[in-house]
Every structure is written in structure tokens, then in C-alpha cells.
N, C-alpha and C positions, 0 to 999 in steps of 0.2 A: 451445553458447554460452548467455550467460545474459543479458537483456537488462530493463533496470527504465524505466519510465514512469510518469508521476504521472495524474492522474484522468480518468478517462474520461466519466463523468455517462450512465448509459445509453449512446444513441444519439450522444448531444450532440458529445464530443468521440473516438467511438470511430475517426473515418475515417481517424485516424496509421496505421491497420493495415490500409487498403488495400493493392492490390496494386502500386497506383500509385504509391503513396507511399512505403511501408516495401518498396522491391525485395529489398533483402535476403533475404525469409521467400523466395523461390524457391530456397535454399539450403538450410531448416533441417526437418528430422522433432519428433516428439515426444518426445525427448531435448535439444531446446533449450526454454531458457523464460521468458516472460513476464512478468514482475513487476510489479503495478501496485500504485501506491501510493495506493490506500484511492479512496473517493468512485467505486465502481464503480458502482453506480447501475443493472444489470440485475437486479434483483430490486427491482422497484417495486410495479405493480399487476396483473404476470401478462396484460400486454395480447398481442395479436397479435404487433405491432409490438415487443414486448418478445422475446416468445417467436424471434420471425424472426431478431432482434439476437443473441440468446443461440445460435442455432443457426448463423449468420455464424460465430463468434467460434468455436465448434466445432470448424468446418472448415475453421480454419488451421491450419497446419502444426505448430505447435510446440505445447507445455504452459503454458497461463494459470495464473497462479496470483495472487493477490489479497490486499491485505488491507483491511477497510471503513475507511470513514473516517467521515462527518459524513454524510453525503446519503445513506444507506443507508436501506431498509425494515428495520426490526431484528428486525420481528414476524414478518414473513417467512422472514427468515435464521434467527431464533433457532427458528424451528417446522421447521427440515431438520436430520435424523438427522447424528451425527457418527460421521464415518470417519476408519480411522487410515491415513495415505500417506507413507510414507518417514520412519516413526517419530512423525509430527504428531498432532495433533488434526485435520480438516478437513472443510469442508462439500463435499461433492463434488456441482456441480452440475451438470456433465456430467462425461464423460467425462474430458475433459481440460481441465477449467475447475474451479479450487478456492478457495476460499477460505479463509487461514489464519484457525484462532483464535488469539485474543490472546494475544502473550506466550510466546514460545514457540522455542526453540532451531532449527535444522537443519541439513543441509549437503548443496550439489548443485556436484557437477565440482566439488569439490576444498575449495571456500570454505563458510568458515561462517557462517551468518545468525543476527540475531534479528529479529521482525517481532512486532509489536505496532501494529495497527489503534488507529481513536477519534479524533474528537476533536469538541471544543464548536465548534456551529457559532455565527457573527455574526451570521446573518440570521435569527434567530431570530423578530424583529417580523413578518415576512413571510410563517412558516409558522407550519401549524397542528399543534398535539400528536395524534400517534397517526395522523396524515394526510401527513406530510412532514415531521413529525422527530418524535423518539424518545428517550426518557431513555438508552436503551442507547447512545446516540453517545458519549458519558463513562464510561470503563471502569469497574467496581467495584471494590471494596477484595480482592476474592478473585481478580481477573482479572492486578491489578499484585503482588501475592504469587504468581502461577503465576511469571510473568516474572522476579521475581526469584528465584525457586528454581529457573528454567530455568539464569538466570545465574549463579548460585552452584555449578549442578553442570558448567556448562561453562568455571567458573574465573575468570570473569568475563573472559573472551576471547572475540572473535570477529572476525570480517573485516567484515562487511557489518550494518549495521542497517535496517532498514526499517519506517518510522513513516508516518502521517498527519499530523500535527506535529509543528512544533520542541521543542524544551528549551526552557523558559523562559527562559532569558537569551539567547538567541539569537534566540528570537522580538521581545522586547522589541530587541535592538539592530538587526534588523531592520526593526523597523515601530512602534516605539512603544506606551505603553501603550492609547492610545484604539482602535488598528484589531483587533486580540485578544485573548480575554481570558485574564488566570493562572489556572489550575484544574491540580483535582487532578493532569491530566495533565500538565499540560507543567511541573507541579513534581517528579512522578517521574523524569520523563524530566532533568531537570537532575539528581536522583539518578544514575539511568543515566551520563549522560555523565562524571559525575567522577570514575565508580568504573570505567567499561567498559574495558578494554584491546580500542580497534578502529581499522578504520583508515577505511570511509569510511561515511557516515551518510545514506540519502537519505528525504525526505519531500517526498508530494503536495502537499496543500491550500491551498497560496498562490496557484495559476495563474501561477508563476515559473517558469523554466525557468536556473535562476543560481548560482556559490558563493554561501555565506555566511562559509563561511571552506575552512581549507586539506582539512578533513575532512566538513564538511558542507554539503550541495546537495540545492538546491529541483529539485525537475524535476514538469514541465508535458504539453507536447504533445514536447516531444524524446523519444528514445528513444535510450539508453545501451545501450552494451555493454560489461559487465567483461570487463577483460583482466588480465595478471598485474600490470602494474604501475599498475593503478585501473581508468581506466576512458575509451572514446570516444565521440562521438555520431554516431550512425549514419543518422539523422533529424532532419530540424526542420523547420518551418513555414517558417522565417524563414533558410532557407539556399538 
């Protein structure tokens, strides 16, 4: 089984995957997996308390797999050795904890992704450079040139996307110009979406858990399960 959730922030909103919560993982090995969409947030400042968290998340049942979003240490991430897992690029931080890099094709049980992490955070005023945020949260011009020649050689087809943010025009009919801003990203990503042949599209970063429309959904603290014909939720806060 393959299951997607949106941002975890460290510790903050990791407890969806207790045992209490998410009962389902009493069913699943490490052929089922995880997908979180960006603002993972255990790779901060290498604390105890970080370390305990990372080592939690280990010993459940299934394969994590990850892509950064906005709240990420970049300096951190970007200083661990890259591994190749299932044809990827990837930061392998445990065992069975990864992190994708940007842009980047795959396929697990059957379906085919693309996953491309990033995005520009709002709270900008709040943090500090090189302490709690990072130029790295805005992909480069060589990161969005991998993605599209990921996408060009998979035909510009795939089943599943998975981003940290929306496409710009869908952000904007979402929430307006004032709450996020247009950058480079989320103008690629309106590239993306007019060209992609996909069917469903999900991103973290909003702390939504909602459509935006018939192919694209915000998800939060839920936790989804693809199925053949989309997809369920299998968890919520708010059920």
C-alpha cells in the first residue's frame, strides 16, 4: 500500500503515526509507504529530542519517504552523501527513512510519480537566514531543468505528483495574491500542470487537508491511501 500525508514539522505534527491513531500500520511491512509531502522538519539542529524522533519514525513498520518543503535545514540535508534507491537520487537517512531529491521520476506498486520538494516560505519576517530558513527552500534553475528532462523522458505521463506547493494559478484561486507569493516555483509548476498528462496532484504546505479541484488536493494531518481508482482517507484528526 502506498499512503501520502502533508507536513509533519519535526515532532510538531509527527503523532498522525502513532499507533493509536494511524491503527492501520498493525497491517503493513516495509513494502508499504509513507509519503510526506515536504516540511519534514527532522533534520534541524541534530538534537536528542531530534535524534529519538528520527529513530521513532524508523521503527515503524513501513518505508518513509519524503520530499522537503520550506522548514527544512538545507545545510544539513544538502551535507548527506547521495544514494541511488529504486533508480532515484536520495538522501538515505535511515534505513528506511529517504528523502527524495528534486524533480525526479519513479514508480512503486504499479503507479508512477513525480516528486519535486521546495517552496518559498511567508514567514519569512519571523526567521532568521542560515538559522531557520535557507535560500535552498526555492529550487534552482538546474534542479527544475532535472524535472523537466525527468518529464520529457517519461513522456510527459505520470499518475501521481507530489509537490510542496501548488501551481500558481491555483494557489492564487485558492487564497489570493496577499497570503503567497508567485516565484519561480509555483510558475514552473503551472508549466507542469499544462503540459503533464496526470491524474491526481497532492501538496503539503497550506495546513489543509481539502480539493482544490477534481485533480488536485491539499493534505495536512489526513493520511491517504491510493487505491486503483484515486484514492481514501484512512485517518484524520477531525473524524
Amino acid at each position: 500500500m502506498i499512503f501520502i500525508t502533508g507536513d509533519i514539522h519535526g515532532e510538531y505534527d509527527i503523532h498522525k503515526f502513532s499507533a493509536r491513531r494511524f491503527t492501520l500500520q498493525k497491517t503493513l511491512t516495509r513494502d508499504d509507504y509513507m509519503i510526506i509531502c515536504g516540511d519534514f522538519g527532522l533534520l534541524w539542529d541534530g538534537s536528542k529530542s531530534e535524534k529519538w524522533w528520527l529513530n521513532w519514525l524508523e521503527n515503524k513498520p513501513w518505508t518513509t519517504l519524503w520530499i522537503d518543503g520550506n522548514h527544512e535545514n538545507f545545510d544539513m540535508l544538502d551535507a548527506l552523501p547521495v544514494s541511488e534507491w529504486n533508480g532515484i537520487q536520495v538522501h538515505k537517512i535511515s534505513e528506511h527513512v529517504m528523502h527524495i531529491l528534486r524533480g525526479q521520476c519513479f514508480e512503486l506498486e504499479g503507479k508512477k510519480f513525480f516528486a519535486f520538494g521546495g517552496a518559498e516560505s511567508h514567514d519569512k519576517a519571523f526567521r532568521k537566514w542560515g538559522v531557520s530558513i535557507w535560500k535552498q527552500e526555492v529550487p534552482s534553475i538546474a534542479e527544475m531543468k532535472r524535472g523537466r528532462k525527468a518529464l520529457e523522458q517519461a513522456g510527459w505521463k505520470t499518475d501521481i505528483v507530489i509537490t510542496h506547493s501548488l501551481p500558481q494559478h491555483i494557489q492564487l484561486d485558492m487564497f489570493g495574491w496577499e497570503a503567497y507569493n508567485r516565484n519561480e516555483l509555483t510558475d514552473y509548476f503551472d508549466e507542469i500542470d499544462s503540459r503533464l498528462d496526470f491524474k491526481l496532484w497532492f501538496s503539503g504546505h497550506y495546513h489543509l487537508s481539502m480539493p482544490c479541484d477534481s485533480k488536485h488536493f491539499l493534505v495536512y494531518n489526513d493520511i491517504l491511501k491510493l487505491t486503483d481508482s484515486g484514492f481514501e482517507c484512512v485517518y484524520s484528526p477531525y473524524l
